[in-house]
N, C-alpha and C positions, 0 to 999 in steps of 0.2 A: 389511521394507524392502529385504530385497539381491533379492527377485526385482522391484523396479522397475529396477535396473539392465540384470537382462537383459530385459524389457520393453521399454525406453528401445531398446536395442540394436536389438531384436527389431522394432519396429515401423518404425525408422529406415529398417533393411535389408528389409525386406519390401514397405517402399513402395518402394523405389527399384527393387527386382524389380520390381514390378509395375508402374511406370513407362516402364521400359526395355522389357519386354515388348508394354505399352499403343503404344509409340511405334514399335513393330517392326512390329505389325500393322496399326499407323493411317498412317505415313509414305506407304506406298505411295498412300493413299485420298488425303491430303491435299496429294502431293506429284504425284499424276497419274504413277506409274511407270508404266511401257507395257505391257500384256498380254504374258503369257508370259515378260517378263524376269527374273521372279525363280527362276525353276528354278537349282536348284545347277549344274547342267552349263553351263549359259550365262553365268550369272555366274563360273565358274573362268576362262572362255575370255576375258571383257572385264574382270575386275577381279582387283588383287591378292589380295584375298580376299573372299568372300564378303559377304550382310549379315548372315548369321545370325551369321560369325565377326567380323565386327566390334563388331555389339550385343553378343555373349557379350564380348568384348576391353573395349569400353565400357564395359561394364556390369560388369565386374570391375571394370576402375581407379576407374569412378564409386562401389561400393560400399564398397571398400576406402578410398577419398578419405574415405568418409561415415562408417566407423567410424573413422579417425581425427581428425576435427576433431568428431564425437561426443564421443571420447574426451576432447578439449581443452576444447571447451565444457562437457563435465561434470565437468570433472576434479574443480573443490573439490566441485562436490556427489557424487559418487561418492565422495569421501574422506568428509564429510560422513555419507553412508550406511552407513561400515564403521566410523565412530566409537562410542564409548560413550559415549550420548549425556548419560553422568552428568558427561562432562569437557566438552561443549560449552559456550562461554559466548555471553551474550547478544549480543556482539559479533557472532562469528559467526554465530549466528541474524539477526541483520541480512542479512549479507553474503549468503547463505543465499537469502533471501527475496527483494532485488534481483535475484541472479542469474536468482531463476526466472523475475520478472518481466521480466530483459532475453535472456531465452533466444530468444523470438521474432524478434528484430531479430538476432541473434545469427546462427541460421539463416537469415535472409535473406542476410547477408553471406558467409557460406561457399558457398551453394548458389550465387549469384553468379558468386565467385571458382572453383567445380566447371563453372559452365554454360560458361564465360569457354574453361577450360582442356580441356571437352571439344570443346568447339568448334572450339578449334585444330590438338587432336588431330584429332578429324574432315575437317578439311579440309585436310590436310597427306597424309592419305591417299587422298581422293578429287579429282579432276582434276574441274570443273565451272566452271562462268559464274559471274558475279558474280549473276546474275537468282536461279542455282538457291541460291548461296551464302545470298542474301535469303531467299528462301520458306525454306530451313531456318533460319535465325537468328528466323524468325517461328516457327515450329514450335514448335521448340526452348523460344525464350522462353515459346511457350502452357502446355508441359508444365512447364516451370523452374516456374512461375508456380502452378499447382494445384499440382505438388512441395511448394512450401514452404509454403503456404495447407493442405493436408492433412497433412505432416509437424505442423506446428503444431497443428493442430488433436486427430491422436493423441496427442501426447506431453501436452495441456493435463492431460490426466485425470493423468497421474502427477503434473508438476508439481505440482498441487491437492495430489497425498497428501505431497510432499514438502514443501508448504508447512504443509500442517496438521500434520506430525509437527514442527514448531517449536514449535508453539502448545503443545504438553506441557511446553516448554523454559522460555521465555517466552509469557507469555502476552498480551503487549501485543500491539495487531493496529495495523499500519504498514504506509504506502501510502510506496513512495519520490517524493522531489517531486519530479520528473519523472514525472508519473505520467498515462498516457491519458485524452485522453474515452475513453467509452462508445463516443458515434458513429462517432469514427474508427477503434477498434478494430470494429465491426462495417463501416465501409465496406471495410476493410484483408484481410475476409473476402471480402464480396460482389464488392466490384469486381473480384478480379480470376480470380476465375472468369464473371463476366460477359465479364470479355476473353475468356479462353478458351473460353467457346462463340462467342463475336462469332468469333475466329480461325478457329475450327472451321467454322460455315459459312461464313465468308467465301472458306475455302480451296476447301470442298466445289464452294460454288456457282460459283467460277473455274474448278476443275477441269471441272467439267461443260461449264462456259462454255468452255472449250478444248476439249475433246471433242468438242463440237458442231460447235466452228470445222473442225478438223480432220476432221469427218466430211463434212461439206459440201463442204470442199476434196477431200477424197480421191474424194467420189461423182463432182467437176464431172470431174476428170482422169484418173480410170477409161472412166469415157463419151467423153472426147477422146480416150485412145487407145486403146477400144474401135475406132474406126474407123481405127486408123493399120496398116500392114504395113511393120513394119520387120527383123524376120528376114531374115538373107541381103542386106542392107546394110553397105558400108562406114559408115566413124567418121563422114567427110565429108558422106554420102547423111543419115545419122540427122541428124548436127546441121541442115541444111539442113531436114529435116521437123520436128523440134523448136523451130526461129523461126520456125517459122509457126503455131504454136498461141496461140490467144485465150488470156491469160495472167488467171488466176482474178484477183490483183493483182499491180501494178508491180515489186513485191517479191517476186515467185516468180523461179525461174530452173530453167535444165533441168542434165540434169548426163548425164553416158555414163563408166560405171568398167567398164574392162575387168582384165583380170589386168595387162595392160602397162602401161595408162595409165591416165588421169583425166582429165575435160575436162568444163569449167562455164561457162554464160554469163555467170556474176556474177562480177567481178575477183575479189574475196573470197570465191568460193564454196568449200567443205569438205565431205568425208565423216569423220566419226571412223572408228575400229577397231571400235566399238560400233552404229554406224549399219552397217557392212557387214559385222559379225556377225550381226545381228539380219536383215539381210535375205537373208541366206544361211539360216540356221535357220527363220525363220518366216514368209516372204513369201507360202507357201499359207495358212497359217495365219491372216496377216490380211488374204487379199485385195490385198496388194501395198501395204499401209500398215506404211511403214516409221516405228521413230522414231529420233532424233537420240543421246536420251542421256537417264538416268533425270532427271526432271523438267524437261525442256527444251523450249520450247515452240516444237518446230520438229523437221517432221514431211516426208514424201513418199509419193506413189505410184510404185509405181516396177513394173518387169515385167521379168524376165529373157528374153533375144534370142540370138540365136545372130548373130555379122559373117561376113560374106563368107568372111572364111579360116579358121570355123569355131570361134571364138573366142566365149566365155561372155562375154555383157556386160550391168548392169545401167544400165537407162535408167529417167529420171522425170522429175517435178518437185517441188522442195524447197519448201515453202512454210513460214511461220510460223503458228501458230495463236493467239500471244497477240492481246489487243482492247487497246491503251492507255484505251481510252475506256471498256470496263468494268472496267477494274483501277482506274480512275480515280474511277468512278462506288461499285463496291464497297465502298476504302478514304476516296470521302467519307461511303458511306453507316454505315462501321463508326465512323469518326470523331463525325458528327453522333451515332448512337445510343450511343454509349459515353456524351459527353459529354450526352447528357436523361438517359442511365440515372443514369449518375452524379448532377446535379441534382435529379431529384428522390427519388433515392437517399438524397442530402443532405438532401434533406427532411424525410423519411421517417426515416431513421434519431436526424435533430436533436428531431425530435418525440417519437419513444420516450425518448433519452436523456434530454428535457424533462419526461417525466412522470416518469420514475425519478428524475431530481435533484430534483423537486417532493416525494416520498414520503423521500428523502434527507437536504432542508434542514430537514421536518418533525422525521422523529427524529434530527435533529443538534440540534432545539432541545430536544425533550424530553428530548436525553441531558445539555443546557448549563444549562436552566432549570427549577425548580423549579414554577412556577405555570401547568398544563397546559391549565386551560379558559382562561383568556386567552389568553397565549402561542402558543399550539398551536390552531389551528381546525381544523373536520373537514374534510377533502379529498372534492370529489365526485367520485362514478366517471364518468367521460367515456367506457369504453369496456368491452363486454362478455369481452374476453377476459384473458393472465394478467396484463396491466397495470393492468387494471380489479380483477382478484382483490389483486392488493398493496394497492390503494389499499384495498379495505377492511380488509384484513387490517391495513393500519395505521389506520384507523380504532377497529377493535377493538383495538386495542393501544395506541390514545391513550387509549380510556377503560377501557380496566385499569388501566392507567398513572394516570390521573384516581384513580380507587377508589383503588389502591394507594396515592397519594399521599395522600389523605385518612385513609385508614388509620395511615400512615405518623406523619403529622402530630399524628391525635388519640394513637398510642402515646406520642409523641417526647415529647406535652405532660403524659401520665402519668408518662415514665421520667423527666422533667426536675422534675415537681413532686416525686416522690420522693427524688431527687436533691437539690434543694433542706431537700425536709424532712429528710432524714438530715445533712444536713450543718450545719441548727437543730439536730439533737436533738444531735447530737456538741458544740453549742457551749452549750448550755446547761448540762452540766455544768463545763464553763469559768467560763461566767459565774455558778454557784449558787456555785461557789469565789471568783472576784473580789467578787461581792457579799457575802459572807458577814465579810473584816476591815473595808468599814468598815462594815457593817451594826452588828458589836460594836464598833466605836471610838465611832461616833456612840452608841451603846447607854451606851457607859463615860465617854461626854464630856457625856450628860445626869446620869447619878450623878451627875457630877464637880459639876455646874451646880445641881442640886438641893442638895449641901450646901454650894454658895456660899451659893444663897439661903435653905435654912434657918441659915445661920452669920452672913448680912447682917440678915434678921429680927429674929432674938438682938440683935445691935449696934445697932440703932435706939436704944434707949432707954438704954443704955451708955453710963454718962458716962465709963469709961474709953477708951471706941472713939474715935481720935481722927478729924480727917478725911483723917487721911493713911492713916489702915490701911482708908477709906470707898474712895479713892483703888485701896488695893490691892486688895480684894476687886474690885471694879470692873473693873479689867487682867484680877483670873485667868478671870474670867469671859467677857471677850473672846477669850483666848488661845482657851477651849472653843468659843467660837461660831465664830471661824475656824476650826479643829481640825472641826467640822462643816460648814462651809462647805466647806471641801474636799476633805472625804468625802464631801458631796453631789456637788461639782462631777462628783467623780470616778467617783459611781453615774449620773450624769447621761451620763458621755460613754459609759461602758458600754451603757446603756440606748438611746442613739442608735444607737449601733453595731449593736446589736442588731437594732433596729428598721429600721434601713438594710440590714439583711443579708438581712431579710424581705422579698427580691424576687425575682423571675424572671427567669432570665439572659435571656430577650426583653424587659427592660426598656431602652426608648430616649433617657431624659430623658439632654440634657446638661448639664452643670452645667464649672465650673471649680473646680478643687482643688489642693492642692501637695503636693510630696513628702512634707511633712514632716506633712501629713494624712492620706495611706496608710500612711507606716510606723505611725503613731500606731494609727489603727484594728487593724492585722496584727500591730502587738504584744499591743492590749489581747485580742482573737480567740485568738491563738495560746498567748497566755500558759501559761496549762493544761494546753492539749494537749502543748505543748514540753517544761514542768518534770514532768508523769505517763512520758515516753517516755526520760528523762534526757538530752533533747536539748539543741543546742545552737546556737542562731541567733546568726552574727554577720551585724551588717549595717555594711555599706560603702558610703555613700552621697558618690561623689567628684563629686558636682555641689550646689549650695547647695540646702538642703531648702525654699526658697520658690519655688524653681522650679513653676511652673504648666502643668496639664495638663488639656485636656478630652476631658469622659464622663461616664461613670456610676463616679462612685468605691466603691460599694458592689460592682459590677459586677468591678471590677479588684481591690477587693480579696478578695473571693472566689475570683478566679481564681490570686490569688498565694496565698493561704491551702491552697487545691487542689495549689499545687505542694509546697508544706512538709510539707503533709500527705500527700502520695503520699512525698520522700525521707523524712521520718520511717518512713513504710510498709517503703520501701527498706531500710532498713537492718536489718530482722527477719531476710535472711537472710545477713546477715552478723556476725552477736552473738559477741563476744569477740574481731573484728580488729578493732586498734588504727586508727582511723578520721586520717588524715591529712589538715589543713586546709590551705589556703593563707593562709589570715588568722588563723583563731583558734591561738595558741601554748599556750595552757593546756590539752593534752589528756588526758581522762580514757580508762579502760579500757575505760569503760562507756560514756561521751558517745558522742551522734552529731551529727557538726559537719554544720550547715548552713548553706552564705555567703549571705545577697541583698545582692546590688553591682548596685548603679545608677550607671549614666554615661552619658556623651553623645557619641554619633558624630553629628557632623555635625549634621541635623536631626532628628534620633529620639534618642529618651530609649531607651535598652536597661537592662530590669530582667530581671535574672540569679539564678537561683535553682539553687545548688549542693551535691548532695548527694558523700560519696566511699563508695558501699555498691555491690551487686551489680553496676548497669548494666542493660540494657534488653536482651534476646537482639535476635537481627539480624532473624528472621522479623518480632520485635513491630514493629521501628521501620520497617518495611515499611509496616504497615500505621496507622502513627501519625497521629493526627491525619485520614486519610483513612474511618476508621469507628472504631466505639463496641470496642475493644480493652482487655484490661485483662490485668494479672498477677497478679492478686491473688485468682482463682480465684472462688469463690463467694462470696468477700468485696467485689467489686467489679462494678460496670453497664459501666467504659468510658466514661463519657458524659460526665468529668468533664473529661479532656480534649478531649474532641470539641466541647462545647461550648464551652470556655474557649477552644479555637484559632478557632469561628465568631465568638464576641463580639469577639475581640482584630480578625477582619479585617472583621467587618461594622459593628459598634459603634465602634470606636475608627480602623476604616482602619489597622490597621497590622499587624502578621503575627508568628508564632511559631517559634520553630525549635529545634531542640536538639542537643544531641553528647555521647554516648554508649559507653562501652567497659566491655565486660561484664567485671568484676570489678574495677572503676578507680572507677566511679561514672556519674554524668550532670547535666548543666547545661541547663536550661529556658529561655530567651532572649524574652521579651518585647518587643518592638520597637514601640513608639510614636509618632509622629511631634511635635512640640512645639507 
């Protein structure tokens, strides 16, 4: 991870090299410098310095600008990088992952505020027109422009590694909501290297366009004073022969610079220092085509004379060589093609992002819903290339997905029938116990009843029996048939219970019941289990037990049985600490206090199930409730709450939660709606 840093660095600075290099060698092409002016000896003589020693100067301060606002843009994530990343927290990881994604916009802003401030520098050291000013601020911007479109583009690869060393951290994957299209991120590529070739030949093809102009003129006024003799003329005698030449156009003028003087037809007319250096150093050179000044579109023929008293003088005519009408014609023609490229740019790129948000919303359903061959239909391939390859690729991965689900499903209805029958077999040693006293009551209350009636028998014919002792026998015999009455009643409610329990937590009938119908059944269930474990259930029920609730009350009471029987579980690894209740005061050495409090927030019934034994480690409650987890090693599936949290939200509409502190205990929260 620390050689992305010097990477980062490394590519930052390497482009801007080759930038500043690129724009050293291409200026002169697209700026129309004039032959032969860039020799070192010439440029000492017309410029403060050089252009190699100003791009070298440039290109310092622009490099050094670049590793410092690198430095600042990276700063957290370079901290980030030298961290151990066992103390990063998820927060961070956030923060982390914004940055990278706002790092792009980021270096648009800098390179900006670099292009802004080289610029100034630049032209604080060179003297020029507003005209040459323009063509370099279009330059400029074309290079500015790829700069930061290909800085972007090398740093993306680290970014990506820096983003995926998160995902070791946390492993949640997070889009910030501000977060791009597709399309615009790929227009924000395209377009504007589209400018910059647009810039590029637009420049070339003026350049040339000027060259031309300027060569045409130079031929016309070569051949005009091809025929002139003006050596050996006063100042007077030349200007006189120089108003009378057919003038290429309105806007030319002549000019006569001697060592003493200067003299132009046009009020405004000018030589620089660089225009009468250049035609000193190189007027053989180019045939007597002078130019004005590096990028200036205004040029002369000019020929060196000798005046009358012997005196060096250079004579011509200045003309300009820009076209309004093709600079015009150019920047509509750059205008119009930026804007169709762009358009159907927009098209083109809305259309990709259309087919990728289509392969997108597909597995955003499959990752939201469960029933794949409905839900989910198959995508056709519209197109042979790698657009065309995702679509099927998610194709085959909807009917994995299909398979797997089916799979998934016929397991889920194995581990759930298991689950179910294990959780009979555990309650039928309960119930062989609860059946078993009145099985022998009712057993001892027939005895009882058998020697009424052989004792009532007897007395029939008993003239000592009177009718009041007929009377008595008659009572005790009642007493025993109530005394089975409700030992029946009470194998009866067992037996329902039982048989109600014999269901599948996918069972959907609704029915209505009251509180005081659930605890009934959770007690008769629990009984067994509680007094074998020397547990101790108190319940707290501070809302009235007619209170009415709909569902599947076989369904809820299994799930709250699920809970008692998991803190019963709980408490194995806590045996011989003194178990501290909030409600029950009678504590034993050995008891393990278990509360269910039932009350009423608002519109939900909340059934609360409290154990005070190990607690839940912090990994597990991670993962609770969101898959089949369990602590109880090879003695448990997991399934028991996984299921019990889907029936409480799909069955009943209402949700589960709990609270947790490892060696405190833990509280199970059942939430109902009324």
């Amino acid at each position: 991870m620390k050689n992305i840093k010097f990477r980062i660095y490394a590519k930052a600075v390497g482009l801007q090299i080759a930038l500043i290099v690129a724009m050293r060698f291409l200026m002169p092409l697209l700026a129309n410098y004039p032959p032969f002016s860039e020799t070192t000896a010439f440029q000492n003589e017309v410029e403060a310095m050089t252009h190699n020693q100003q791009y070298l100067m440039l290109g310092s301060i622009f490099i050094i600008t670049q590793i410092i606002l690198i430095h600042f843009i990276f700063k957290k994530i370079f901290k980030y990088l030298g961290k151990d990343k066992k103390k990063v927290t998820k927060k961070e990881v956030e923060e982390i992952r914004e940055m990278c994604f706002k790092i792009p916009i980021r270096l648009l802003i800098s390179q900006s505020t670099m292009l802004l401030a080289m610029l100034m520098v630049l032209f604080s050291l060179v003297s020029a027109s507003v005209a040459l000013y323009f063509k370099f601020i279009i330059i400029y911007f074309a290079f500015f422009t790829a700069g930061w479109v290909l800085i972007t583009t090398l740093l993306q690869s680290e970014l990506d590694k820096i983003i995926e060393s998160t995902y070791r951290i946390n492993k949640n994957a997070t889009i910030p909501e501000q977060r791009n299209k597709f399309y615009i991120s790929l227009l924000k590529s395209l377009v504007p290297f589209f400018m910059v070739i647009m810039v590029a030949i637009t420049l070339l093809q003026y350049s040339k366009i000027i060259d031309l102009n300027g060569e045409n003129r130079h031929s016309y006024y070569k051949k005009t004073f091809g025929n002139m003799r003006l050596d050996g003329m006063s100042i007077e005698q030349i200007k006189n022969e120089l108003e009378g030449i057919d003038l290429f156009d309105s806007s030319n003028y002549y000019f006569i610079i001697s060592n003493n003087s200067e003299y132009f037809s046009k009020k405004n007319g000018y030589a620089t220092d660089f225009f009468k250096a250049y035609a000193k150093h190189f007027i053989n050179e180019t045939d007597g085509r002078i130019y004005e000044y590096y990028g200036i579109e205004e040029e002369a023929f000019a020929k060196q004379i000798k005046l009358i008293n012997g005196e060096q003088a250079l004579v011509g005519i200045k003309y300009t060589t820009s076209s309004t009408s093709v600079m015009s014609y150019l920047v509509i023609s750059v205008i119009s093609f930026t804007l169709f490229y762009f358009i159907i740019l927009l098209i083109w790129t809305k259309n990709i992002s259309k087919n990728i948000t289509r392969v997108s919303d597909r597995l955003s359903q499959i990752a939201k819903k469960y029933d794949v061959d409905n839900d989910v239909s198959v995508l056709p391939v519209l197109s042979n290339d790698e657009i065309g390859e995702l679509v099927m690729s998610f194709n085959e991965i909807r009917q994995l997905t299909k398979e797997n689900v089916e799979k998934i499903r016929n397991s889920q209805d194995i581990l759930m029938e298991r689950e179910r029958l294990a959780t009979l077999g555990q309650m039928v040693g309960g119930i062989a116990h609860n059946l078993k006293t009145p099985i022998m009551s009712i057993a001892g209350a027939m005895e009882g009843l058998q020697d009424l009636i052989k004792e009532y028998d007897h007395s029939i014919e008993d003239p000592d029996v009177t009718v009041k002792d007929h009377h008595e026998i008659a009572n005790e015999m009642q007493v025993w048939v109530e005394k089975v009455n409700s030992y029946d009643a009470y194998m009866s409610d067992i037996i329902n219970t039982v048989k109600g329990q014999a269901v599948n937590f996918n069972e959907v009938s609704m029915e209505e019941f009251t509180i005081d119908e659930l605890l009934k059944r959770v007690n008769i269930l629990m009984k067994h289990e509680l007094k074998n474990a020397l547990a101790v259930l108190t319940v707290d029920c501070k809302i009235p037990t007619t209170t009415t609730l709909r569902g599947n009350v076989n369904s809820l009471v299994q799930i709250v049985n699920n809970l008692i029987s998991n803190a019963i579980q709980a408490y194995e690894a806590k045996q011989g600490e003194k178990p501290k209740s909030l409600i029950g005061k009678n504590n034993l050495q050995n008891e393990k206090h278990i509360n269910l409090i039932i009350t009423q927030e608002e519109n939900d019934i909340v059934i609360s199930v409290q154990d005070f034994a190990t607690g839940i480690p912090k990994d597990v409650q991670e993962k609770l409730f969101k898959s089949m987890v369990t602590t109880k090693g090879h003695n448990g599936t997991g399934l028991g709450l996984f299921m019990s949290y889907s029936t409480i939200k799909g069955h009943f509409n209402g949700d589960m939660t709990f609270e947790s502190e490892v060696g405190k205990g833990t509280t199970f929260y059942i939430i109902l709606p009324i």
